[in-house]
N, C-alpha and C positions, 0 to 999 in steps of 0.2 A: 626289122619289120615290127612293128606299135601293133598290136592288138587288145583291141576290150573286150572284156567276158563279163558279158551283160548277167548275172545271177548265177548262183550257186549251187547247183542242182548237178547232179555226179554226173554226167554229160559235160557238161560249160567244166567243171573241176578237171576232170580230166584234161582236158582240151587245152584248160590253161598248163598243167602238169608240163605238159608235155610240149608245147612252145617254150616253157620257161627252160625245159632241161635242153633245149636245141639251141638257147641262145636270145632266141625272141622277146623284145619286150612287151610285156603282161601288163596290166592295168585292171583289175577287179573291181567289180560294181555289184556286190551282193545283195541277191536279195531276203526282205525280214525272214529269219527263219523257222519255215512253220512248225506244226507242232508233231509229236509222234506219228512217226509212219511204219507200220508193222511190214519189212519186205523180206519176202524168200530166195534165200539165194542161193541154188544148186553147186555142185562143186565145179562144174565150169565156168560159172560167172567168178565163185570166187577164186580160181585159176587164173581170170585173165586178170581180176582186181589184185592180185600178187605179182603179175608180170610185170601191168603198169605203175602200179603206186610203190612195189617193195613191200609191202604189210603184209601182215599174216592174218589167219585167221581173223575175224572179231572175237576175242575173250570172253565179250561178255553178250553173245546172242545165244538164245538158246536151240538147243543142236538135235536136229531129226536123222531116223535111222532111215526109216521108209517110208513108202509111198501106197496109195489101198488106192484101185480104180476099176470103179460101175460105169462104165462109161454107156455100152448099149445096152438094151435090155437083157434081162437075164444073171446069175450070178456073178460076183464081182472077180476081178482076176485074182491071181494067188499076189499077195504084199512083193513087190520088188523094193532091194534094195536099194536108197536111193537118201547118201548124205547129201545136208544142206544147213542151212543156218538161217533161222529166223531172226532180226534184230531191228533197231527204228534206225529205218532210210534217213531220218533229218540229222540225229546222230551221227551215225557214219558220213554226214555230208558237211554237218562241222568241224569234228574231226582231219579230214582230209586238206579242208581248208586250213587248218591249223597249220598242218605237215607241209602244205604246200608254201603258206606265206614264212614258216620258221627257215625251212629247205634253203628258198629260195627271194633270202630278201630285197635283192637287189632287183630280179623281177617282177615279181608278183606283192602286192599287198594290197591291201583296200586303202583307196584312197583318192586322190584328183588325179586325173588325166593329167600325160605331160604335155608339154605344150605343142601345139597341132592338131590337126586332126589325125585318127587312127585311121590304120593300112585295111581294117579289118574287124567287125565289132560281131563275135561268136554267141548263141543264146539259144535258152531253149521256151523262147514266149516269142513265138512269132507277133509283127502289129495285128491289131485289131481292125476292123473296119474295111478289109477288104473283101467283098463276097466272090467267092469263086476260087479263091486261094487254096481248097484243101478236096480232096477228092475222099470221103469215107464211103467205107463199104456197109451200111446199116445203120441201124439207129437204136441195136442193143445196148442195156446200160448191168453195169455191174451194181448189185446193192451190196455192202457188207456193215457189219458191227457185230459187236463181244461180246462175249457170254463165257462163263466158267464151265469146264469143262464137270460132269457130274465125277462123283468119289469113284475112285480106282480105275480110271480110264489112263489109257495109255496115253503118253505125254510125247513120244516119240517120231508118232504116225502123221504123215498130213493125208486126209482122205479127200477123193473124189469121188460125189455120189451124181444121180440124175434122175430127175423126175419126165412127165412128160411135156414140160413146161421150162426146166431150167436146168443147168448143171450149175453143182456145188461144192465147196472147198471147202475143209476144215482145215485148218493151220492151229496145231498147239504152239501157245505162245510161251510157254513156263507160268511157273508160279499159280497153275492152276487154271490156266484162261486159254482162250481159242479164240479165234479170228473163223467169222462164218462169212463166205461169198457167197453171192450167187450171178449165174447169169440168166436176162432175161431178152426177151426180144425185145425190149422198146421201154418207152419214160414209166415213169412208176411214180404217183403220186404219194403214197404210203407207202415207204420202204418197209421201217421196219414191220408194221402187219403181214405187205407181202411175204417177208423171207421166214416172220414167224410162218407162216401157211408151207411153206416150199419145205422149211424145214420139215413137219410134220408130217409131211410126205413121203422123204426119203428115209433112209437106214441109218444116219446120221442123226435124227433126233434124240435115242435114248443114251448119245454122248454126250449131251448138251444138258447140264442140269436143267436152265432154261433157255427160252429163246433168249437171241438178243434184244434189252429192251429201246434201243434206239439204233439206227442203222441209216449209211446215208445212198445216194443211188450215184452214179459217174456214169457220164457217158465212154463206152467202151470199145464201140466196133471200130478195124483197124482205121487208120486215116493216113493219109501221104497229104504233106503239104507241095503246093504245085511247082513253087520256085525257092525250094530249098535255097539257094545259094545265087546270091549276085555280087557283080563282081566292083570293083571300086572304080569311083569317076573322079573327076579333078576337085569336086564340091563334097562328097560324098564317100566313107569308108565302104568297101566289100561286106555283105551281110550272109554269114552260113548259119543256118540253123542245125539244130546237135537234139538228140535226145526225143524225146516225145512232140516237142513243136516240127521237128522234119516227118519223125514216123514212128504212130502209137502201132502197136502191134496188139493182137487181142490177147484177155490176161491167160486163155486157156495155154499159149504155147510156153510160158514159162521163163520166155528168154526176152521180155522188155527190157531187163535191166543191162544184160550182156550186149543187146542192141545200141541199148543207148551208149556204152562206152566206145563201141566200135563206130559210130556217127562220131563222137568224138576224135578216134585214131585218125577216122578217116578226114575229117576237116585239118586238122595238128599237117598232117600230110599235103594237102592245096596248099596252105598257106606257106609251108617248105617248098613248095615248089615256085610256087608264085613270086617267093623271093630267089627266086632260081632264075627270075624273067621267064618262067613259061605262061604264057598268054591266060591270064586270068577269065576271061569268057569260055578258054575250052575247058580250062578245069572247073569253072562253075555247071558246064554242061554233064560235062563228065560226072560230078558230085551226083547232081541229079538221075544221069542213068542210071548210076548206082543204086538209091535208094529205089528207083523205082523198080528195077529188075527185081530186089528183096523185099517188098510190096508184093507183088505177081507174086513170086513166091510161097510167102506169105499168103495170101488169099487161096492157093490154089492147094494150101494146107488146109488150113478153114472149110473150103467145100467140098474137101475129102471126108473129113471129121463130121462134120454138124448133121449130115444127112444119117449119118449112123445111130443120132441120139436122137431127133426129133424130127419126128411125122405130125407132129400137131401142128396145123396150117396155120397159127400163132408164128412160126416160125418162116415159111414161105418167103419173106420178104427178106430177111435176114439170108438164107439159103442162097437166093436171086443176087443179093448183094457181093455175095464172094466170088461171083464172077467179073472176068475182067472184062471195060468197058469200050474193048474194042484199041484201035491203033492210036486213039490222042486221048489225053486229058485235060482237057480246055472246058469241063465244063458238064 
């Protein structure tokens, strides 16, 4: 079985991982790699990124004890302990690449397609231009950017605070700096003046020497793309999507990234089958019930949560959104 893995993004890495250790031929098509990404990764994620890749720890991320959460109104909870590893996402996704095309030369490396067309082309950039493709729940965006943290602040702690406007994240980075989120209901033309303000708000300001002075906004509320997975024609390879292009999760629950490897497991999986001769339409279907049951899921986490932190009718539509939209998604 010929598979392409259309870019490089720890979703598509995995995926190839894991065809190339089964036997499958790999073909890699990376994409430019972008620049620092600050990502946290709890001890279960990096459990599963031990199981599948073999690697240990990252060495060189820097390493949280616990966790501080304000979530509803009123005093904060007591600190739970809660290891984890802050380090850059694009890093660890180079890296991995490395290991994979050193591993495994014979399958995987960058390079041309062999000849034919492939059984199967894996990614996490669904195409453009089709409207209707993606089902999100809202139209909340994430704004964050850095700032050092002020002298003698714990360097250990990731906090969650909340206003009555947004919930917010501190992430110490090392070396003196933090990573500040926020969530808000909808686009934001000024990020970073918003999140200076949100800042200033919460219990987290007098950790921040200053606000951050630049910050960018993302669109964040969860999303399911409609037709995750099609399956291959006489003209045409089978297309599964892996990763945030099948299904963004929101960043409060913490497990995007564990998510995304496990869209990975589970694609590496179809395509084993599909060279098994089991009927590539039921397993594209299948794919899709899949994501979408942990969708529902997902959401029906969301609108347990959100109603707890905000009553400000700013939020209303977002609330509205976490529910599910009935028996189809067509639209």
């Amino acid at each position: 079985m010929t598979v392409t893995i259309a870019g490089s993004g720890l979703a598509e890495l995995t995926c190839a991982w894991l065809l190339a250790s089964r036997g499958h031929r790999v073909r890699l098509r990376p994409r430019p790699s972008p620049g620092p990404r600050p990502l946290l990764l709890g001890e279960d994620t990096l459990a599963l990124l031990r199981a599948l890749w073999g690697v240990t720890s990252p060495a060189d991320g820097h390493r949280l004890t616990h966790r501080h959460v304000r979530w509803a109104p009123g005093p904060p909870d007591p600190p739970l302990a809660h290891p984890a590893v802050v380090l850059d996402g694009a890093l660890l996704c180079r890296r991995l690449l490395d290991r994979l095309c050193a591993r495994r030369p014979d399958a995987a490396r960058p390079g041309p397609e062999p000849a034919g067309p492939p059984h199967w082309t894996v990614t996490a950039e669904p195409p453009t231009g089709h409207p209707g493709e993606h089902w999100t729940a809202g139209r909340r965006h994430l704004l964050a950017g850095e700032a050092p943290l002020a002298p003698g602040q714990d360097d250990t702690t990731a906090r969650l605070d909340r206003t009555d406007l947004a919930w917010l994240h501190l992430t110490p980075l090392g070396n003196g700096r933090a990573l500040l989120q926020a969530m808000v209901p909808g686009p934001v033309a000024r990020p970073a003046e918003l999140l200076g303000r949100l800042l200033a708000a919460s219990e987290l300001a007098p950790r921040l020497l200053h606000p951050p002075e630049t910050a960018v906004a993302l669109p964040a509320a969860p999303r399911l793309h409609l037709l995750p997975a099609t399956a291959p024609s006489t003209c045409t390879p089978g297309t599964l999507l892996v990763g945030a292009g099948a299904i963004r999760y929101d960043p409060l629950s913490g497990t995007g990234t564990a998510q995304a490897m496990r869209t990975a497991i589970l694609a590496a999986a179809l395509i084993g089958s599909a060279a098994a001769e089991t009927p590539p339409d039921l397993l594209c279907a299948y794919y899709a019930a899949r994501l979408r049951t942990a969708f529902q899921e997902h959401l029906t986490t969301c609108a347990r949560l959100y109603p707890q932190a905000f009553p400000d009718p700013s939020w209303q539509h977002e609330l509205n959104a976490c529910g599910w939209p009935g028996t189809s998604l067509t639209g």
